[in-house]
C-alpha positions in Angstrom: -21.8 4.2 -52.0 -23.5 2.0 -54.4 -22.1 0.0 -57.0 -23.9 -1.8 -60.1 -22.1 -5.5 -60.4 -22.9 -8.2 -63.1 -25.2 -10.9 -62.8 -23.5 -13.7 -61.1 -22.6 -16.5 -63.3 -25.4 -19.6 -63.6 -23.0 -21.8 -62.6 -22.1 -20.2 -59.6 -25.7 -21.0 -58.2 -25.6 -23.6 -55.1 -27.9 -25.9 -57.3 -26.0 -26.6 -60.3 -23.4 -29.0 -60.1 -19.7 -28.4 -62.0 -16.3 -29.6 -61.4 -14.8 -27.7 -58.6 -12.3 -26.3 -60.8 -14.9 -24.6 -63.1 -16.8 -23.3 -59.7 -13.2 -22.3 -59.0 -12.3 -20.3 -61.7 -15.9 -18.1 -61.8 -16.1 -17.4 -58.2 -12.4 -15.8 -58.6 -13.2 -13.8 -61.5 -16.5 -12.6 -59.5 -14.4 -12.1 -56.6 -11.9 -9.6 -58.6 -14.7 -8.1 -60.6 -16.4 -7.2 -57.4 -13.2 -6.0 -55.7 -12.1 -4.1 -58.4 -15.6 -2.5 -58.9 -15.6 -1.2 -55.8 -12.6 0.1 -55.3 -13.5 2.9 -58.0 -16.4 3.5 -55.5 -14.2 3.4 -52.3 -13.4 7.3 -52.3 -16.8 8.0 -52.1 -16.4 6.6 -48.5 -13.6 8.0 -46.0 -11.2 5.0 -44.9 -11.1 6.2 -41.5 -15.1 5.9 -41.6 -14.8 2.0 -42.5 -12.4 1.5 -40.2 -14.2 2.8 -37.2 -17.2 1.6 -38.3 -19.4 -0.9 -35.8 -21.0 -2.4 -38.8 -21.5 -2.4 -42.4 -25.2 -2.4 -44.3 -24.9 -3.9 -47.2 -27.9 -3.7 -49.7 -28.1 -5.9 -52.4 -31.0 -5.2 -55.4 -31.1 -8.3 -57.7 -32.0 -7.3 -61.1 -32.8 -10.6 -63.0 -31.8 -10.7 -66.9 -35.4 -12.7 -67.2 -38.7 -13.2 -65.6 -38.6 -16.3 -64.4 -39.0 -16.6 -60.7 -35.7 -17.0 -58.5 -35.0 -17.8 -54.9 -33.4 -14.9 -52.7 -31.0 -17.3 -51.2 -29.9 -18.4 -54.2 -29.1 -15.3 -55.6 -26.8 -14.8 -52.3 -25.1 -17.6 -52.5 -24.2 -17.1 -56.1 -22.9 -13.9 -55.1 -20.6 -15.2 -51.9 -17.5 -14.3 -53.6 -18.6 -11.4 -54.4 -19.5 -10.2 -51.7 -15.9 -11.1 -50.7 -14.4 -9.0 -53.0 -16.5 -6.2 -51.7 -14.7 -7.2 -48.3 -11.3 -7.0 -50.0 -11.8 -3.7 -51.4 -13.6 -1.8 -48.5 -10.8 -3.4 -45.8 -13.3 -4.9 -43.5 -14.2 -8.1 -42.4 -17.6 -9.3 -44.1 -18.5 -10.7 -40.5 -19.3 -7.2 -40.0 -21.9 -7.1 -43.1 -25.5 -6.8 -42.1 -27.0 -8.0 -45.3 -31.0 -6.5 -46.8 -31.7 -8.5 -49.7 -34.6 -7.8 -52.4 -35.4 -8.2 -56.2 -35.5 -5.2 -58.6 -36.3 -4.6 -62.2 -35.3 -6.8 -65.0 -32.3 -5.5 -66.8 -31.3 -6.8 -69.8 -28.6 -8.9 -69.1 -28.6 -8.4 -65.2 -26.7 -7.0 -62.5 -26.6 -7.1 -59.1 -26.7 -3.1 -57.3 -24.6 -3.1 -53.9 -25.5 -0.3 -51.8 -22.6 0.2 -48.6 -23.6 2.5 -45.6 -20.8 2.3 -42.9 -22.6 2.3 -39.2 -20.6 4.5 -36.5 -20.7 3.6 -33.1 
């Protein structure tokens, strides 16, 4: 399964500093936008696949809406509740993720592509 998401917010990185309730209110709307996103993905995968599965790989292609240089981190931890959403939507636990991070193309305004392979035991 792989979904294209939107570039996380700038002030969602873990270097800017905001009142908590404007962190608050973006890392929700990620958090639905990634959950909803996914679950018009989700019937690509089988539910009884998920569920059984030992792990999940989760590959996430950060296309930047610029050239300037980024940090990998960074980008992941802009993305945590995201990534939570993706949780929320698949029915798994994201202790379970095994995450493969890396930088793509620029695309104009950004996005973030989530690729979800299920591991069976």
């Amino acid at each position: 399964m792989i979904v294209t998401m939107p570039w996380p917010a700038s002030e969602l990185s873990p270097n800017v500093n905001r009142h908590w309730r404007t962190k608050a209110r973006l890392k929700a709307k990620q958090r639905s936008t990634w959950a909803w996103l996914a679950q018009e993905k989700k019937s690509e995968l089988a539910g009884a696949v998920l569920a059984d599965a030992v792990a999940v790989y989760v590959g996430l292609v950060f296309c930047p809406p610029t050239k300037h240089k980024r940090d990998l981190d960074n980008c992941l931890a802009s993305c945590k509740s995201g990534l939570d959403g993706l949780a929320d939507a698949l029915g798994v636990d994201d202790s379970r993720f095994k995450l493969h991070l890396c930088f793509g193309d620029v695309v104009r305004f950004g996005a973030v592509q989530v690729q979800v392979l299920p591991v069976l035991p």
